[in-house]
Structure formats: structure tokens, C-alpha cells
Phi, psi and omega in degrees: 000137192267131191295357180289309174312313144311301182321317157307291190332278178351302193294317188282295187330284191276352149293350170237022174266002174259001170270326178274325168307269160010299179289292170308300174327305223277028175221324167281143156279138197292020152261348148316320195259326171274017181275280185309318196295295192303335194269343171267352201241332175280015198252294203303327188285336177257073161217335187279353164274260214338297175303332163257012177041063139306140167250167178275153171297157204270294199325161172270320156297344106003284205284001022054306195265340145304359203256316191271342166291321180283342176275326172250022180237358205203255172339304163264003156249353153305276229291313167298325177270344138331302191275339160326299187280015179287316187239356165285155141308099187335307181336288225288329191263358152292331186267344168308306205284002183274359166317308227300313180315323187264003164287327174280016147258328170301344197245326173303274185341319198275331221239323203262057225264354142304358215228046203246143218290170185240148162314288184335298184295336179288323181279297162345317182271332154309321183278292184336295156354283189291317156308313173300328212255337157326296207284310201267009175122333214294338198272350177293281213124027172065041180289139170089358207231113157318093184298292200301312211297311194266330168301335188280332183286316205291331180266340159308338182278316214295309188326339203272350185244004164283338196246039146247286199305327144320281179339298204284001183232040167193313186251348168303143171064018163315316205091001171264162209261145182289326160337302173257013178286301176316296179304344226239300183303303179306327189283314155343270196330310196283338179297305200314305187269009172279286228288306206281273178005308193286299191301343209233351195233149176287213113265130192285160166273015180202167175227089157316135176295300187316298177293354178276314176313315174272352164280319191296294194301321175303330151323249182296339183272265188315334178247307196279307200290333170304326193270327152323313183268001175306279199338326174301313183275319165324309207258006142279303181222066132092103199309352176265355162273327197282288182333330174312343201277351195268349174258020176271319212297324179294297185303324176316278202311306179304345222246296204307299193278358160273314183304277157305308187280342203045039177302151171279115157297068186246186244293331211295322178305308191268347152315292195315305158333289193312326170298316177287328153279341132337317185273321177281339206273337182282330183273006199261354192289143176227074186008146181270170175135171191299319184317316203294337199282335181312294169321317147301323140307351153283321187314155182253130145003137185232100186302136193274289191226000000 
């Protein structure tokens, strides 16, 4: 299949996974629904080691730096955009989630040391800034907007480039294959939140279809099949094209959630937004040269959801 179609699938996929959390509240507690999401999305990934005989890694350190990978790449941002869509609008938390590329430059400056800012990249993290603040309102006073609601997306956006930058400075260069890095993690992950699940939540007394429907599909859609098919597109044409699907996602989500859920739009969302892809696509900019293409061969995929 030609990776522009996958790309689209991709794009479609994690674009409609904040209209199916949304759907899962409403029948589940939202640590019940990112429980679910991981135990459907770590089923696909193993039946896809399986076909390619793939194995989980041997070493305990491996398995220690997926335990922290998994918490902040998985385990705690399902769990933040879950309770997030309780009183937010998918909309509003698709577009929290296109933050993420500028928290992950900002942190990159600190943390990265390879990694060191441009006016351009600078700027980029300042208009995003002016983007975020766009979406939410501020010249209101954030009138009508759920604070807890938007902080829990906005630290979900933030957790994805803490637990990449984990990553890339503990598991880059392993030798293990991402497939089985990936596979390894969800399954972490999916330990994690059955254990939290089990303390803080009831086993339901009923499974309404629809919101069961929408776990599965989030799941097995939204987790497992979204990270094959990154993983496909990473190894064809590269991680700095396949990341591009991340300014795709918010709009997918805003059109799913005005469209289906019938959310109210107004007009500061999809301004702002726009101010925000502007701002991430700048901080994502990188000088030409040998250094800059080294860097980008290196880079890792960057999962959304």
C-alpha cells in the first residue's frame, strides 16, 4: 500500500482517538478506559511480534528503562486525556495535544545537549506560546474553560517528549528493534494501569456497546494498529516525514468532534490552533548540513497515542 494512504489511515486513526476516549467515559471510568485502550492495543502488538518472531528483551535493564518509558509515554497521558475529556471537549484536547512538539523543544534545550535552539526554533516556541493562549481564551480570563480539564491534556501533551527524551538517552542504540521496544512498553504499561485500575476503580456492572466499542476500537485502532503503521512509515520514508501526521491529528479531531459529538466551536479554536502549527512546525525546523541530516537519523518516532 503506498505510505501517502497509510499516512492518511494514520492521521484518520489518531484523529478520531479523542472522539472514542469521549465515548468511553461515557460509559467507563477513565482509568478503566485507558486500561482498556492498552490491553487492546498491547494484544495487537503481540500477535505482530508473534508473526515476525520477534522476542521481548532479555536484559533487567531494558526492562527498568521500559518501566519509565511506559509511564510517561502510555500509562500517564491515556490517564490524563481520559479524565481531561471528562469535562473538556475532544476537540479542545486534540488540539492540547498538538503542544507537544513545543514542549519537546523546550525541554530538548535542557536536557538534549545536542539539540540547541535557533532564533527560528525560538521563535516557533513563542508563537506556539501565542497559539496555546489563542485556543484558550485568555483575553476572556479563560471564561467558560475548564482549568483542570485543560491542564490534564496540556500535561499529557507535555509527558510525550519527557518519556522520548527518556528514551532516546537510555534505549537508542540498543539493538532491539522498535517493534520490540514498543511491544515491550505497552505491555509495561498495560501492568501498570491493571494494578492502578484495580485500586481506584469497581469492575463495571454492565458494558454499554457503544463506549465498549469505542475501547476496543481505541485500542486495537488507536494504539496498536496506529504504532504499525508509524513503524512502517518510519522505516520508508523516515521519521521526520511520518511526524508530520501530528499536525493532521487535531484537525481530524476538531471536524470528529463538532461533526458527530455535536461540540461548539468557536472561532479562537481553530485560530489558535493554527498559530500552533505554526509554532511546532518552526520549532521542528532544522538547518541544512551534514550535522543537521545526522540528527534526524537518528531521531525516534514520536507516538502520539
Amino acid at each position: 500500500m503506498d505510505w501517502r494512504i497509510r499516512f492518511t489511515a494514520l492521521s484518520l486513526v489518531w484523529g478520531f482517538s479523542f472522539l472514542l476516549i469521549k465515548v468511553g467515559t461515557h460509559g467507563y471510568a477513565p482509568f478503566q478506559v485507558a486500561f482498556g485502550r492498552l490491553l487492546f492495543g498491547t494484544a495487537v502488538l503481540a500477535v505482530a511480534m508473534a508473526v515476525r518472531r520477534e522476542r521481548p528483551p532479555r536484559p533487567g535493564r531494558t526492562w527498568a528503562h521500559l518501566f519509565v518509558a511506559a509511564f510517561f509515554l502510555n500509562a500517564l497521558p491515556f490517564s490524563l486525556f481520559a479524565y481531561a475529556e471528562l469535562t473538556i471537549p475532544s476537540t479542545l484536547a486534540g488540539v492540547c495535544n498538538a503542544t507537544s512538539p513545543l514542549w519537546g523543544m523546550a525541554l530538548s534545550v535542557v536536557a538534549l545537549s545536542e539539540d540547541r535552539p535557533t532564533r527560528r526554533r525560538v521563535a516557533g516556541l513563542g508563537l506556539g506560546f501565542i497559539g496555546v493562549l489563542t485556543v484558550l481564551g485568555a483575553w476572556q480570563g479563560f471564561t467558560g474553560l475548564d482549568l483542570t480539564g485543560t491542564a490534564m491534556a496540556l500535561l499529557a501533551s507535555l509527558s510525550y517528549p519527557i518519556g522520548w527524551i527518556y528514551v532516546r538517552r537510555t534505549l537508542a542504540g540498543t539493538g532491539t528493534s522498535v517493534l520490540t521496544l514498543t511491544g515491550s512498553q505497552l505491555f509495561v504499561a498495560t501492568a501498570q494501569l491493571a494494578l492502578v485500575t484495580a485500586l481506584f476503580t469497581s469492575v463495571p456492572a454492565r458494558f454499554p456497546l457503544l463506549p465498549t466499542l469505542a475501547v476496543i476500537a481505541l485500542g486495537a485502532l488507536g494504539t496498536g494498529l496506529a504504532v504499525l503503521l508509524q513503524y512502517g512509515l518510519v522505516e520508508e520514508v523516515g521519521p521526520t516525514t511520518a511526524q508530520m501526521v501530528t499536525y493532521f491529528i487535531p484537525v481530524i479531531a476538531t471536524a470528529a468532534g463538532v461533526a458527530l459529538l455535536g461540540e461548539k466551536l468557536s472561532w479562537n479554536t481553530p485560530v489558535g490552533a493554527l498559530v500552533v502549527f505554526a509554532g511546532a512546525a518552526l520549532t521542528q525546523s532544522r538547518a541544512r548540513g551534514p550535522a543537521a541530516s545526522r540528527r534526524i537519523a537518528g531521531a525516534r518516532p514520536l507516538s502520539r497515542n
